[in-house]
DOTORMI-527413 format. One record per atom (N, C-alpha, C, O): x, y negated, z; residue in one letter. Coordinates in steps of 0.001 Angstrom, whole numbers, plus 500000, padded with zeros to 6 digits. Layout:
REM DOTORMI-527413
XYZA ...
//
This chain:
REM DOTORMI-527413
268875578429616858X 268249577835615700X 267255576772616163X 266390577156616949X 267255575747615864X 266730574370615494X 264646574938615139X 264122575838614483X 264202573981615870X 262385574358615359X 262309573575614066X 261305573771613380X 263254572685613611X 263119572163612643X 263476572630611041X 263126572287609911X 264647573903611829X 265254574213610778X 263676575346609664X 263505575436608448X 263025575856610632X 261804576535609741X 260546576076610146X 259574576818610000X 260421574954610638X 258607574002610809X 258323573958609583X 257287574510609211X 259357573144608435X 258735572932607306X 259014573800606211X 258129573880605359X 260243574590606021X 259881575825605103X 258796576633604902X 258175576941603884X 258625577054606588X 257535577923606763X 256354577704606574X 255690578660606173X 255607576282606803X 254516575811606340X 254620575454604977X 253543575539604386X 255533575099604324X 255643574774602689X 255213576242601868X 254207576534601220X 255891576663602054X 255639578245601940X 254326578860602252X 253652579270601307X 253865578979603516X 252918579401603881X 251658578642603014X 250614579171602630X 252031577445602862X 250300576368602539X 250948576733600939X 249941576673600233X 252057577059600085X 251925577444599029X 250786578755599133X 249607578590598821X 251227579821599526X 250457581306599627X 249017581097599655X 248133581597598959X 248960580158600711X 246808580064601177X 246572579215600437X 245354579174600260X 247381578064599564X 246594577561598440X 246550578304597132X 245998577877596118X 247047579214597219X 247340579765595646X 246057580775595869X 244997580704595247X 246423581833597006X 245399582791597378X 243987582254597907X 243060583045598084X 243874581095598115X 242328580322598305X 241960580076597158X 240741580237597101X 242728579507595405X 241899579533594685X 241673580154593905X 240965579828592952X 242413581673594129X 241651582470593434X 240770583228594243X 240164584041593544X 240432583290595545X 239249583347596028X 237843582615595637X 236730583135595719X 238118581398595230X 237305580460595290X 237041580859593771X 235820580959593651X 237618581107592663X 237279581504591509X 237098582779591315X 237236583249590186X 236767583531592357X 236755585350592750X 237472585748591924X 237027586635591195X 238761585292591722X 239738586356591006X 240025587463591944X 240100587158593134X 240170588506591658X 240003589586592521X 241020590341591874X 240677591030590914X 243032590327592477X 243771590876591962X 244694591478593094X 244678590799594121X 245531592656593137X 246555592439594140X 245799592339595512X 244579592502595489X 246338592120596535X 245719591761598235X 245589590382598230X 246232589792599098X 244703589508597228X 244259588218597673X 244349587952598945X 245112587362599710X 242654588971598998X 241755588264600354X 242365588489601790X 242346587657602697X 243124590251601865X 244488590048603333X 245428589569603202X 246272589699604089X 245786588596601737X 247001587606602173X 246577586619602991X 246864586358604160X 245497585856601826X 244968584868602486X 244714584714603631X 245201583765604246X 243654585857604382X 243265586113605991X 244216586057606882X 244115585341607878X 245477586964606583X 246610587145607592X 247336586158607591X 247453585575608669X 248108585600606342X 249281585306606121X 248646583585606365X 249402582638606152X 247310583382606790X 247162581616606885X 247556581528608775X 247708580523609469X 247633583155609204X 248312582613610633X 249659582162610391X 250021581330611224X 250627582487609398X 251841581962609172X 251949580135608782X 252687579306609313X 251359580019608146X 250617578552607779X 250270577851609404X 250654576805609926X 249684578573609721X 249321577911611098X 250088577854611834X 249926576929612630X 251022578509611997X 252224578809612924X 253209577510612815X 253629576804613732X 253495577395611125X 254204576685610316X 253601575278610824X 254494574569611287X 252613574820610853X 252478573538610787X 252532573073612341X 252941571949612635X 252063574070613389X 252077573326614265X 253825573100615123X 254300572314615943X 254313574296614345X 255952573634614501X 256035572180613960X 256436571106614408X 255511572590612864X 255781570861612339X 255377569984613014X 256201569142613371X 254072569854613413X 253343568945614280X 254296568413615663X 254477567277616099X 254786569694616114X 256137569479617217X 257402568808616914X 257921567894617556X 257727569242616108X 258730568510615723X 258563567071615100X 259589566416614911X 257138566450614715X 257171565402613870X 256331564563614629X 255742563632614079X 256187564839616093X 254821564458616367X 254388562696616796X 253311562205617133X 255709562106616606X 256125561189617092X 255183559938615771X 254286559127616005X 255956560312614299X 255447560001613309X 254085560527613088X 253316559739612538X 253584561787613425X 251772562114613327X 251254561142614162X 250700560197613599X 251294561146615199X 250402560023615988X 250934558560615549X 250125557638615653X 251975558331615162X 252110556902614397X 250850556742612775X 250372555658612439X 250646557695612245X 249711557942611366X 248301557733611903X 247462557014611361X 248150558322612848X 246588558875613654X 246442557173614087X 245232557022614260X 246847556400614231X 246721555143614388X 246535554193613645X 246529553047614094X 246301554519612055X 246082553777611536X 245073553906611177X 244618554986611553X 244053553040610290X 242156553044610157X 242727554308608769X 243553553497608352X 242852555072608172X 243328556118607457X 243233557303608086X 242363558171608147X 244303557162608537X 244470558369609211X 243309558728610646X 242737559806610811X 243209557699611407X 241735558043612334X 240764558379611283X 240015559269611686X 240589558129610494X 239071558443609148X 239300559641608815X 238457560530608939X 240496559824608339X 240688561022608028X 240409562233608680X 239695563127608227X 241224562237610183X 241020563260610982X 239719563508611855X 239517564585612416X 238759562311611933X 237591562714611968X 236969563438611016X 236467564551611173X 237014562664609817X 236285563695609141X 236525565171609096X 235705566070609286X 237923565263608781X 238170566620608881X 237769567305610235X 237523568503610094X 237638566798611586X 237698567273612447X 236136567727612248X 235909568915612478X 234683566639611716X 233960566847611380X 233100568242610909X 232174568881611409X 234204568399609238X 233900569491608710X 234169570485609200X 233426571464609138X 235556570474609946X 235862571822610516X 234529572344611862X 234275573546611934X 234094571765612427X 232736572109613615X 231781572180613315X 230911572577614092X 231392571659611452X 229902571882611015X 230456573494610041X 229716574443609785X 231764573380609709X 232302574760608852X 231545576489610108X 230792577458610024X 232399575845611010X 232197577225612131X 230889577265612779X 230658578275613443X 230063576437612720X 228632576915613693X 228190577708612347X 228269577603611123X 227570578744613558X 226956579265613087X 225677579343612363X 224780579023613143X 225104579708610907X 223586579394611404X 222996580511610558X 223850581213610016X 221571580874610294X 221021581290610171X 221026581542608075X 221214582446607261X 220834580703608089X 220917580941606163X 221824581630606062X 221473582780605796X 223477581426606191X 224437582176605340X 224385583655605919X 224851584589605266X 223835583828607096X 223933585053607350X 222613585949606295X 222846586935605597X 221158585213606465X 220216585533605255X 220556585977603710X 220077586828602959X 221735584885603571X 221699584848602494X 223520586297601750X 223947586605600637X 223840586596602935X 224982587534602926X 224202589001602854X 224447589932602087X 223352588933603720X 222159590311603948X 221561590563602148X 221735591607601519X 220883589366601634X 220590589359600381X 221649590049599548X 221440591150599039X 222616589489599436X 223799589819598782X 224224590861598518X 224780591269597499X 223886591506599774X 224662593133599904X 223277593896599832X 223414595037599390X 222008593558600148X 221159594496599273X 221440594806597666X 221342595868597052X 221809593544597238X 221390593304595714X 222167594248595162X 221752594961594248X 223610594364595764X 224850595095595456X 224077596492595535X 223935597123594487X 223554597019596778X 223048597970597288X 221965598658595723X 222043599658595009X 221357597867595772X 220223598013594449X 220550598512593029X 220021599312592257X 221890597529592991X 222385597759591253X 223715599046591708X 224235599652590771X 224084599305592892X 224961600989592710X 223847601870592703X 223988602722591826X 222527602016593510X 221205602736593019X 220846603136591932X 220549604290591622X 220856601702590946X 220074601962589688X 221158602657588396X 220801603096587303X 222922602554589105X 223857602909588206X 223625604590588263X 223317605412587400X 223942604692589788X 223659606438589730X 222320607386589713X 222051608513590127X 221622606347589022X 219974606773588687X 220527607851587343X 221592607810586728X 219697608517587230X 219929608962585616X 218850607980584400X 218150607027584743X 218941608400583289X 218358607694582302X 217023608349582707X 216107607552582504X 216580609555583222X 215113609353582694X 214746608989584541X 213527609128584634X 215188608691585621X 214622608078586398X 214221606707585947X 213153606167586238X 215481606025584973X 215609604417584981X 214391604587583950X 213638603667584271X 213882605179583033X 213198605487582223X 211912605263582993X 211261604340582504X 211326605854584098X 210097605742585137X 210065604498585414X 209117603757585157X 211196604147586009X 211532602477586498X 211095601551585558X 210290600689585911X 211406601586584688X 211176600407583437X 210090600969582443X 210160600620581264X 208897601984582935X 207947602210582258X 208149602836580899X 207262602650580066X 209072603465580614X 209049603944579047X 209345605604579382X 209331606327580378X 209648605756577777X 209929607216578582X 211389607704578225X 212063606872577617X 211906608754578468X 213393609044578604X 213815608977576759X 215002608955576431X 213069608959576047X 213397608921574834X 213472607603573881X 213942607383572765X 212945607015574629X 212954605286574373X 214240604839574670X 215008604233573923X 214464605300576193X 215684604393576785X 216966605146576107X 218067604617575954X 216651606368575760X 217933606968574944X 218298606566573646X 219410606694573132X 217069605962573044X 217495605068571655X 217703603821571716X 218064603146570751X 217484603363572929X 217765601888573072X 219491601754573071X 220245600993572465X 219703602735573930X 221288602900574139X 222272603185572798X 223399602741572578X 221150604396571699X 222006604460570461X 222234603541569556X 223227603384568845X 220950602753569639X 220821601633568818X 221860600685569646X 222240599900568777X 222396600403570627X 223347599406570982X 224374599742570887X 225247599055571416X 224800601169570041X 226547601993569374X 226634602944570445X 227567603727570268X 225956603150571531X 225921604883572719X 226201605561571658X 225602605352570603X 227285606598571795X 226959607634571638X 226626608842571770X 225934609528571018X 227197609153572884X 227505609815574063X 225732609834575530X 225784609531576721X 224901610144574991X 223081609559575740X 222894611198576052X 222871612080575194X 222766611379577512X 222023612448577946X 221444611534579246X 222016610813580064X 219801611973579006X 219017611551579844X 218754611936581620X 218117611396582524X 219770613364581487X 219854614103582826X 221526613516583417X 222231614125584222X 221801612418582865X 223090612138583407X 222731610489583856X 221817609881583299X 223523609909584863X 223540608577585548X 224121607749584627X 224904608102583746X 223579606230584927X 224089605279583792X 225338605018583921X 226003604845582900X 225988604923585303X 227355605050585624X 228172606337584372X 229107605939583678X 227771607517584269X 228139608794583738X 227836607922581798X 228492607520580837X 226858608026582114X 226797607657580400X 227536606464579812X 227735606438578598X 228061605228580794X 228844604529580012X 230070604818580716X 230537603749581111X 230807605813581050X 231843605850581492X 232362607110580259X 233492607048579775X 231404608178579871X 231591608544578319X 231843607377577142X 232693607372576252X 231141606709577351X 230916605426575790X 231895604762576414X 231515603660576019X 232538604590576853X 233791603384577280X 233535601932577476X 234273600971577255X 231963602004578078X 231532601015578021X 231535600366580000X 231947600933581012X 230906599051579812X 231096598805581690X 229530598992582099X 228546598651581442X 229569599482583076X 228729600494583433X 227529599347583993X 226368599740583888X 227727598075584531X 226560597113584338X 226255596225583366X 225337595407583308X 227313596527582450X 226177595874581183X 225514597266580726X 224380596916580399X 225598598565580538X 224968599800580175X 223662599702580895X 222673600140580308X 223520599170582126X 222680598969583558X 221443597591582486X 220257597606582158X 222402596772582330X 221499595311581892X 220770595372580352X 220002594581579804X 221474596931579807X 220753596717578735X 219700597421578446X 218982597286577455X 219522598685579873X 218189599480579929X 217380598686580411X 216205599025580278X 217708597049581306X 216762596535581827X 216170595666580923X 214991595482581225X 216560594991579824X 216051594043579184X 214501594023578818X 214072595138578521X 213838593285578790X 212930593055578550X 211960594258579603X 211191595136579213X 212279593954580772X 211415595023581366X 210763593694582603X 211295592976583450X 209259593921582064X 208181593060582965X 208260593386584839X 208227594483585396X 208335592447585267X 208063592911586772X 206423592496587073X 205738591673586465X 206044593371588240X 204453593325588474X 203941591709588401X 203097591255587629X 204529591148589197X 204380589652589292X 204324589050587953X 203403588236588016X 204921589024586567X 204653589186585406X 203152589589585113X 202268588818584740X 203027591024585366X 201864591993584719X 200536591259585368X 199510591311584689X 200490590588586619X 199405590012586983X 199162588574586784X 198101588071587153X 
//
């Protein structure tokens, strides 16, 4: 078999998969194995093109020679070496991320009258706040996760609506 006969199927194919599965990454659609298609299956993509590159390479560097194509592949070559260094923010800002996550599974498997301490009221407040928003289903010795998973409700808006209007210290001073 010919390198030609699958250079360009395989990359047609492949750069279909990692473009389809990149934008629903990029729009966090979160369905099916996105994120290990994407991860794995862009070594197939990669595989794919640099067959191509072999087989075509005659016409690529006829390209790479023109004021276009040199612009081009700098730049890209560009982004790709400022993409991979490493630095300091995104890692800051990934740490943030996964506290925050960390924080709001905390406050789900809190019960109502902890979240009740938390947000200054008392367990009988936050239990009418919930009836008054159609709860029906409110025991204060059960987690907010537990109480909107009775009410058929999603368990961080149940979370966002014990928080509303709740002052933080920085506020109070």
């Amino acid at each position: 078999m010919k390198i030609r006969t699958i250079a360009t199927p395989l990359t047609i194919g492949a750069f279909i998969l990692v473009s389809v599965t990149g934008l629903c990454m990029f729009f966090e659609i979160k369905v099916g194995f996105i994120k290990p298609a994407h991860e794995w299956l862009s070594l197939a993509f990669l595989v794919g093109a640099l067959l191509h590159i072999v087989v075509h390479w005659k016409a690529i560097r006829n390209h790479l020679h023109t004021r276009i194509g040199k612009s081009l592949a700098i730049l890209f070559a560009t982004l790709t070496i400022i993409a991979v260094i490493p630095s300091g923010f995104s890692k800051g800002e990934e740490s943030e991320r996964e506290s925050a996550g960390k924080a709001v599974t905390m406050l789900l498997d809190a019960n109502l009258s902890q979240i009740a301490m938390l947000t200054h009221r008392s367990g009988t407040e936050v239990a009418s706040m919930l009836v008054a928003q159609g709860l029906t289903k409110v025991d204060t010795n059960q987690s907010v996760l537990a109480v909107a998973l009775m009410n058929k409700r999603k368990p961080r808006a149940v979370l966002a609506l014990l928080l509303q209007n709740v002052k933080s210290q920085d506020e109070d001073n």
